[in-house]
C-alpha positions as CSV (number, residue, x, y, z in Angstrom):
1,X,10.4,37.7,59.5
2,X,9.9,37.0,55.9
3,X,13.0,36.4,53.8
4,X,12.3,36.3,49.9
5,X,13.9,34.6,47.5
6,X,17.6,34.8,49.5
7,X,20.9,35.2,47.1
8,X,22.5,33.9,49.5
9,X,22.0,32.2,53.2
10,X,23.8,29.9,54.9
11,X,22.8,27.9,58.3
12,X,25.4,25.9,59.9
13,X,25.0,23.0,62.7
14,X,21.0,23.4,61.5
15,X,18.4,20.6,62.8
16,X,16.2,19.4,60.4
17,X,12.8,18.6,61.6
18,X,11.9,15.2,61.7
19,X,15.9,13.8,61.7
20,X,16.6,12.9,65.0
21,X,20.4,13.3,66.2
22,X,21.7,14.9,63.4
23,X,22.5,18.8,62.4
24,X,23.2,20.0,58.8
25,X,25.4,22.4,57.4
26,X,23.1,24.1,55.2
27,X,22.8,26.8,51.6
28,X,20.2,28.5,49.8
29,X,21.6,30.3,46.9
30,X,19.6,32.0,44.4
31,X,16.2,30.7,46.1
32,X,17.7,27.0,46.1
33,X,19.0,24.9,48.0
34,X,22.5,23.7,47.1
35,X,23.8,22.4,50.1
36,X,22.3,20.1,52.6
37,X,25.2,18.3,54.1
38,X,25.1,15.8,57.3
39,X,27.6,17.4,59.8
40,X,29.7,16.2,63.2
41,X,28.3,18.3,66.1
42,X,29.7,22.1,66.3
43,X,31.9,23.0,69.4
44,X,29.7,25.9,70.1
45,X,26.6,23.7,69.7
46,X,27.7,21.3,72.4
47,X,25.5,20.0,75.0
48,X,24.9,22.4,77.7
49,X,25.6,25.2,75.3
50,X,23.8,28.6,75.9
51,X,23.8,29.4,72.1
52,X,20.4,29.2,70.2
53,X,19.5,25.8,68.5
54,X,17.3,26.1,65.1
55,X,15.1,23.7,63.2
56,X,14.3,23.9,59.5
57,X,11.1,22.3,57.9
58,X,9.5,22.6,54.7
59,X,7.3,25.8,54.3
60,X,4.0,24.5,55.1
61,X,1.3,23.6,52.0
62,X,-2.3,24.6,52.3
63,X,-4.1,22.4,49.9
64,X,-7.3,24.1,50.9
65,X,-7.7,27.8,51.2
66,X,-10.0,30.5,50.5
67,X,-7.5,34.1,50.3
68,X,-10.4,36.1,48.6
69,X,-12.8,36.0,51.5
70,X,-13.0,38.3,54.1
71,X,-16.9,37.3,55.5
72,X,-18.6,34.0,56.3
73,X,-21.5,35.4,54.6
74,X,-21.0,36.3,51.0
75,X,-23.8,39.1,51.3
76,X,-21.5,40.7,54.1
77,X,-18.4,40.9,51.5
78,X,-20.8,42.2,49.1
79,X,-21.6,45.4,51.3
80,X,-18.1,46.1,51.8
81,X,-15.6,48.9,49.7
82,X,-13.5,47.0,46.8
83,X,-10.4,49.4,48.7
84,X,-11.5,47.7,51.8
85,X,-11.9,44.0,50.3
86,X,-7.9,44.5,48.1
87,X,-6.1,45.4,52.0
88,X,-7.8,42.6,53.4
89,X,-7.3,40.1,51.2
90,X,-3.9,41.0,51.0
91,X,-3.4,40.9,54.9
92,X,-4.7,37.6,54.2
93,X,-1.7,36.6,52.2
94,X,0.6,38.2,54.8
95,X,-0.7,36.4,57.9
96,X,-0.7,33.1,56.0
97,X,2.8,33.5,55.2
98,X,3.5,34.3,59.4
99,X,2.2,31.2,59.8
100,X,5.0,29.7,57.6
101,X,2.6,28.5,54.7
102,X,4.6,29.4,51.5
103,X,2.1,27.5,49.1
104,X,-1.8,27.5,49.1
105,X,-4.2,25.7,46.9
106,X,-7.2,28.6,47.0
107,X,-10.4,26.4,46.5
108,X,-12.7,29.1,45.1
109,X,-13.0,32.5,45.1
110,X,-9.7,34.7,43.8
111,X,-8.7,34.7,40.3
112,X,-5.2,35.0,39.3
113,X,-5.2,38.4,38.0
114,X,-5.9,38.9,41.8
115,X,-3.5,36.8,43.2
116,X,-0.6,39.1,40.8
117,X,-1.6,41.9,42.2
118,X,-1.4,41.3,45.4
119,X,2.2,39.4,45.0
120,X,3.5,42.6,43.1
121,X,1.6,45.4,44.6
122,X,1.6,44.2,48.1
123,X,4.6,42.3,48.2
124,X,3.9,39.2,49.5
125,X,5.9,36.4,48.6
126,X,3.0,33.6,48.8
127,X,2.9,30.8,46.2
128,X,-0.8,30.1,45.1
129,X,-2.6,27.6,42.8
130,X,-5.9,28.7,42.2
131,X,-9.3,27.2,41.0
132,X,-10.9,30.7,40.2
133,X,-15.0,30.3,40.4
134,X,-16.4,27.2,41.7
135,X,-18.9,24.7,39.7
136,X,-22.1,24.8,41.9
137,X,-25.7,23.5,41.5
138,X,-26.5,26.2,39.9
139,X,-24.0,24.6,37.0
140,X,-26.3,21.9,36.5
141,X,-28.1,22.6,33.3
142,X,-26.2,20.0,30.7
143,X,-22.9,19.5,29.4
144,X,-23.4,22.5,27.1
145,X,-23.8,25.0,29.8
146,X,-20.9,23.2,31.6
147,X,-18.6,23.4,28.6
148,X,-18.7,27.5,28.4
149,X,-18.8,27.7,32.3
150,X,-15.2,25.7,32.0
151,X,-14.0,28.0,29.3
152,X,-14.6,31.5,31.3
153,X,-12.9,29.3,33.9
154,X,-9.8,28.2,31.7
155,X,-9.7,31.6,30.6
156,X,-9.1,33.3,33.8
157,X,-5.7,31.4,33.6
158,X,-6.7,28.9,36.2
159,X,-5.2,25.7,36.5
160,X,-7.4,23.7,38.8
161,X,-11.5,23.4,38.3
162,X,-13.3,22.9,41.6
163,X,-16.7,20.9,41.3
164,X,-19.1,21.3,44.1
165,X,-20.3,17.7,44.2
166,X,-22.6,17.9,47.2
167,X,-23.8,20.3,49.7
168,X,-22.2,21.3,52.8
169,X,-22.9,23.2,56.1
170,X,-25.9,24.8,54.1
171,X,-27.4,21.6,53.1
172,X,-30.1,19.6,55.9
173,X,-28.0,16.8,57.5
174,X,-29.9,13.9,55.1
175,X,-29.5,15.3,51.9
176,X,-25.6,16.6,52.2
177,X,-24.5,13.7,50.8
178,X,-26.8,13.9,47.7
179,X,-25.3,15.3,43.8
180,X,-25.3,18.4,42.9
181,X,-24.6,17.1,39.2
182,X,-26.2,14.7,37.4
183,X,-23.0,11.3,36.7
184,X,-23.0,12.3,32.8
185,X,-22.3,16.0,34.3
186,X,-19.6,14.8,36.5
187,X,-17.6,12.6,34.4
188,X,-17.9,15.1,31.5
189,X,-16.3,18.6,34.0
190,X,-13.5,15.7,34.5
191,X,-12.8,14.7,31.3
192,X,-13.2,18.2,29.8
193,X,-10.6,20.0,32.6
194,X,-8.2,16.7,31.7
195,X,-8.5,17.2,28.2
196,X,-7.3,20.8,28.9
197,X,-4.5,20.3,31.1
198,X,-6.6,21.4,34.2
199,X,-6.7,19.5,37.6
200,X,-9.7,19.2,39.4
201,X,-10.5,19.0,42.9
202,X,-14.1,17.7,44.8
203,X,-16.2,19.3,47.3
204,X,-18.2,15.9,48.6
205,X,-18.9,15.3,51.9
206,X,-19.5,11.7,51.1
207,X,-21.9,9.2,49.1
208,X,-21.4,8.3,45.2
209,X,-19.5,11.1,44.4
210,X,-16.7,10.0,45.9
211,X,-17.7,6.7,43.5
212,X,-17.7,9.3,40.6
213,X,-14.3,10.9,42.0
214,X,-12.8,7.5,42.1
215,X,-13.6,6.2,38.8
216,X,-13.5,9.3,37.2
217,X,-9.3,9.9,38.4
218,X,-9.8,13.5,39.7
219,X,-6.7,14.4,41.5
220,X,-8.5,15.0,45.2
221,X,-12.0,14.9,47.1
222,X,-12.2,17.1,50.1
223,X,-13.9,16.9,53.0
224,X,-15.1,13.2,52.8
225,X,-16.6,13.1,56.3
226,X,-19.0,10.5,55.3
227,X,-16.7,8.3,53.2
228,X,-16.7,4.4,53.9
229,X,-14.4,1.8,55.0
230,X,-14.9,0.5,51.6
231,X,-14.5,3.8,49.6
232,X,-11.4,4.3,51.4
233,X,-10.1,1.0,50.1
234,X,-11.2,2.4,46.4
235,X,-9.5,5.4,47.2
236,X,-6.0,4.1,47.9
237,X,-6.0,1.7,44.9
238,X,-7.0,4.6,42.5
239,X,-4.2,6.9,44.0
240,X,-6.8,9.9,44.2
241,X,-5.9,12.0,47.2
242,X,-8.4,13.0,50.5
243,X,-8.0,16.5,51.9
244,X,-10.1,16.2,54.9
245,X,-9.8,20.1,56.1
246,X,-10.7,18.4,59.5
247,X,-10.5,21.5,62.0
248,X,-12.7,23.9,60.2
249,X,-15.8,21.9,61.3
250,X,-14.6,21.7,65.2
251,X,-14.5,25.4,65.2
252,X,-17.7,26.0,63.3
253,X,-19.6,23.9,65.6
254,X,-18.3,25.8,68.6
255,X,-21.3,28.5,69.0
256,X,-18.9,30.4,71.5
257,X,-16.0,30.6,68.6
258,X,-14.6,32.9,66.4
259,X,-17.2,32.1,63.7
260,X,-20.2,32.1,66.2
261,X,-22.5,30.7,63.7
262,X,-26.2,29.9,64.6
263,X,-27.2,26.9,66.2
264,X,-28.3,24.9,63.3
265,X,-25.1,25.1,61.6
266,X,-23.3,24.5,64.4
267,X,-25.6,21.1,64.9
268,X,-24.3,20.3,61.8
269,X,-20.7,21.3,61.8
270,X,-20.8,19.0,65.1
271,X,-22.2,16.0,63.1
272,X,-19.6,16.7,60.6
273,X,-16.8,16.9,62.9
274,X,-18.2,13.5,64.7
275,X,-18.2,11.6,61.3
276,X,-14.3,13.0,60.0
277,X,-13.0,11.5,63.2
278,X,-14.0,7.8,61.7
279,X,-13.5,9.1,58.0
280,X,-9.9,9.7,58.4
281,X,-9.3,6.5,60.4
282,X,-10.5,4.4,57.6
283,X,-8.3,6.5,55.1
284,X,-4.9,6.2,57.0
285,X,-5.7,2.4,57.7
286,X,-6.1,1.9,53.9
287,X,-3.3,4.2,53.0
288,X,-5.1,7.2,50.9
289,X,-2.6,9.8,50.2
290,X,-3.9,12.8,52.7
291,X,-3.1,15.8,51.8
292,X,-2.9,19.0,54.4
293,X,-5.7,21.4,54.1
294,X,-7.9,24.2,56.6
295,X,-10.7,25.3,54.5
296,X,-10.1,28.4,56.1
297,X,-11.5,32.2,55.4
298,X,-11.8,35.0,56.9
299,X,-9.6,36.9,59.0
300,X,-10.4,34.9,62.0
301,X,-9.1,32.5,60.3
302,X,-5.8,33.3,58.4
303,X,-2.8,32.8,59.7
304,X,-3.9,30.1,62.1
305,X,-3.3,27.2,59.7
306,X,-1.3,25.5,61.6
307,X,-4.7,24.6,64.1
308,X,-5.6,21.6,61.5
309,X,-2.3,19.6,62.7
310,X,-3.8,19.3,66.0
311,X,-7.0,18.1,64.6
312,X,-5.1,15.5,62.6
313,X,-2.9,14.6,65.3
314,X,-6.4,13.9,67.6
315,X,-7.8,12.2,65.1
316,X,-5.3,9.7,65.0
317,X,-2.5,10.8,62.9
318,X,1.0,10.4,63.6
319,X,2.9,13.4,63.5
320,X,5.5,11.9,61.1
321,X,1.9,11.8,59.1
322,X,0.8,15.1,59.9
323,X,4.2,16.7,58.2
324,X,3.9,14.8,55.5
325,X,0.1,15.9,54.7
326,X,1.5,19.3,54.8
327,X,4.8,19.4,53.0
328,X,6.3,15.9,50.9
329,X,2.5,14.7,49.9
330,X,1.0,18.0,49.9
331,X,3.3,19.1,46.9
332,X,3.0,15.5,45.0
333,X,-0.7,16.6,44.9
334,X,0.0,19.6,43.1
335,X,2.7,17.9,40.3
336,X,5.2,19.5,42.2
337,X,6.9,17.1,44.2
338,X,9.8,17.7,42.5
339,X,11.1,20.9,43.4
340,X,8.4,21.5,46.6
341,X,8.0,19.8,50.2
342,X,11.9,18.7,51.0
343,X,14.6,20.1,52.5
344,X,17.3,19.1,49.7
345,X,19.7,20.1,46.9
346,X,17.9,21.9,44.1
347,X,14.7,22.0,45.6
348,X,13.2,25.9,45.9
349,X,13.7,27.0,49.3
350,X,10.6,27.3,50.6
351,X,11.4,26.6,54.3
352,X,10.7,27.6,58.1
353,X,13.4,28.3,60.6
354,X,12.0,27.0,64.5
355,X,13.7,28.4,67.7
356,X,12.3,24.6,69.0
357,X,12.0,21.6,68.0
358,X,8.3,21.7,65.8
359,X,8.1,17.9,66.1
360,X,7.9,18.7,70.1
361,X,5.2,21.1,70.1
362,X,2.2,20.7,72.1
363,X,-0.3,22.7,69.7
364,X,-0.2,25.0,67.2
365,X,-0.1,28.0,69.5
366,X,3.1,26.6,70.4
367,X,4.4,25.7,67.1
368,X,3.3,28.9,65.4
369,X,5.5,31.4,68.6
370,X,8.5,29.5,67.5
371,X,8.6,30.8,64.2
372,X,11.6,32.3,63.2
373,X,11.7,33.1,59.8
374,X,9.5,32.3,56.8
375,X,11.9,31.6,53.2
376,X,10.5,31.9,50.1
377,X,12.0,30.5,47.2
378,X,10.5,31.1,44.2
379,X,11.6,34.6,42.1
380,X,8.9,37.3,41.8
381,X,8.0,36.7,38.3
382,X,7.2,33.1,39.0
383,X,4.9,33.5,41.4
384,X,3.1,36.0,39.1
């Protein structure tokens, strides 16, 4: 169940995920919190008692998200109805919300004029950042042609620029790491989209762009399978954050799975997947801010965000770490750390309601059935 932007809802003798021993008497009024108050245990809550126990977490952040896409391939979209494209892209809002996301960062492909109609016409509830169209090779023809790509981007009301540093599953295994932009290109999107109030985000699997992201003081790199122990290090110190979007490439290089790509890419994804394992174990040893994101499109997809904690958690990460990828750091990430990512007074109640214990879960099949309810803060006109 999805409940939106609640006048008034009150949870007494709640757990809140993460706090061991300890219940909360708990109210959301006008989409905010305004109490969150430490309580003595509740008679009918006793031990041994038959009445339901509930947990309450953060909604869940997805710093990495593609809503617009309903195909792998781009030519399959292409061939498909605009009708067709609008219902599934906003089924693709629904199921993300199911899966108690209430923010997404979309990393390329829907424009806010989209994301509006979807939230009004459709009705769903789902907070989204967006960075509009992406800054490709094909962008690299000087800092004039890069200046009016980044105004048709400003102007679609974006507020993040996406730069497409290096290849990716496309690319042959030795050049993936190589720029798609010259360094003068790089450092000039950067410091135009800064200059303009924009954030930007990196698409690097590795090598000196994630130098150019470091020195340059973009606010995240993504993907990073290939960074170093002593990038990592550079990372940290320069408080740029890493969104590895680790399970995408453990299901793309399953040729059996829902993607059921061919076998090259799925060499590749493999490779990929091989390398993020070491990536991220060099990151949390030199404490880079990670931030929680799937890379996920398609309906095959949606919906099943919750999949990339148990790639975190078997790469390494605690799960104390996990839930904070995907809720307290996520929303520092986006400058919203303020009001996003806590269960606390005055912060917009953007929260999921557990029939167990979510810290107990054995995977995200688990996790995801004991969904309760999805809360959404935020009024409609703000998320328009």
């Amino acid at each position: 169940m999805i409940l939106k932007q609640p006048q008034f809802q009150a949870y007494t003798g709640i757990h809140i995920a993460g706090t061991q021993g300890k219940r909360f008497d708990i109210e959301i009024t006008n989409g905010r919190f305004t109490a969150v108050a430490e309580v003595g245990p509740h008679p009918e809550q006793a031990e041994g008692s038959r009445q339901q126990q509930l947990w309450i977490s953060p909604g869940i952040l997805d710093l990495h998200t593609h809503l617009a896409w309903t195909d792998f391939d781009h030519d399959d979209q292409l061939r498909r109805d605009p009708r067709e494209i609008e219902v599934m892209q906003a089924e693709a809002f629904a199921a993300t919300l199911r899966t108690g996301v209430t923010t997404a960062r979309d990393a390329g492909g829907i424009l806010p004029a989209t994301i509006r109609h979807l939230v009004k016409y459709y009705q769903q509830p789902l907070r989204v950042e967006t960075s509009s169209e992406m800054l490709g090779a094909s962008d690299a023809k000087g800092v004039k042609h890069l200046e009016n790509r980044l105004m048709e981007i400003y102007a679609t009301g974006a507020g993040w620029v996406k730069i497409m540093a290096t290849g990716g599953l496309g690319a042959p295994t030795e050049k993936v790491t190589e720029p798609n932009f010259s360094g003068e290109e790089f450092a000039f999107i950067v410091r135009h989209a800064h200059a303009n109030g924009k954030k930007v985000l990196v698409h690097t699997w590795g090598g000196v762009t994630i130098d150019w992201s470091i020195q340059a003081g973009v606010e995240s790199i993504e993907h990073g399978m290939f960074m170093t122990w002593d990038q990592a290090g550079r990372l940290a110190e320069s408080g740029v954050a890493y969104v590895p979007t680790t399970s995408i490439y453990r299901i793309a290089a399953d040729p059996k799975g829902v993607l059921a790509l061919s076998p090259l890419i799925c060499e590749r994804a493999a490779r990929a997947a091989d390398a993020h394992a070491i990536a991220l174990g060099y990151a949390r040893e030199a404490g880079v801010r990670l931030g929680f994101g799937t890379d996920y499109a398609t309906p095959a997809l949606h919906g099943y965000n919750l999949q990339e904690f148990d790639t975190l958690l078997d790469y390494g990460l605690s799960r104390a770490e996990v839930w904070r990828s995907a809720t307290e750091d996520a929303a520092a990430i986006l400058g919203s750390g303020h009001e996003l990512g806590r269960i606390a007074e005055g912060y917009l109640a953007d929260a999921v309601i557990y029939a167990a214990d979510p810290y107990q879960a054995k995977n995200a099949d688990q996790l995801r059935t004991s969904i309760v309810t999805v809360i959404t803060g935020a009024q409609e006109e703000d998320l328009l």
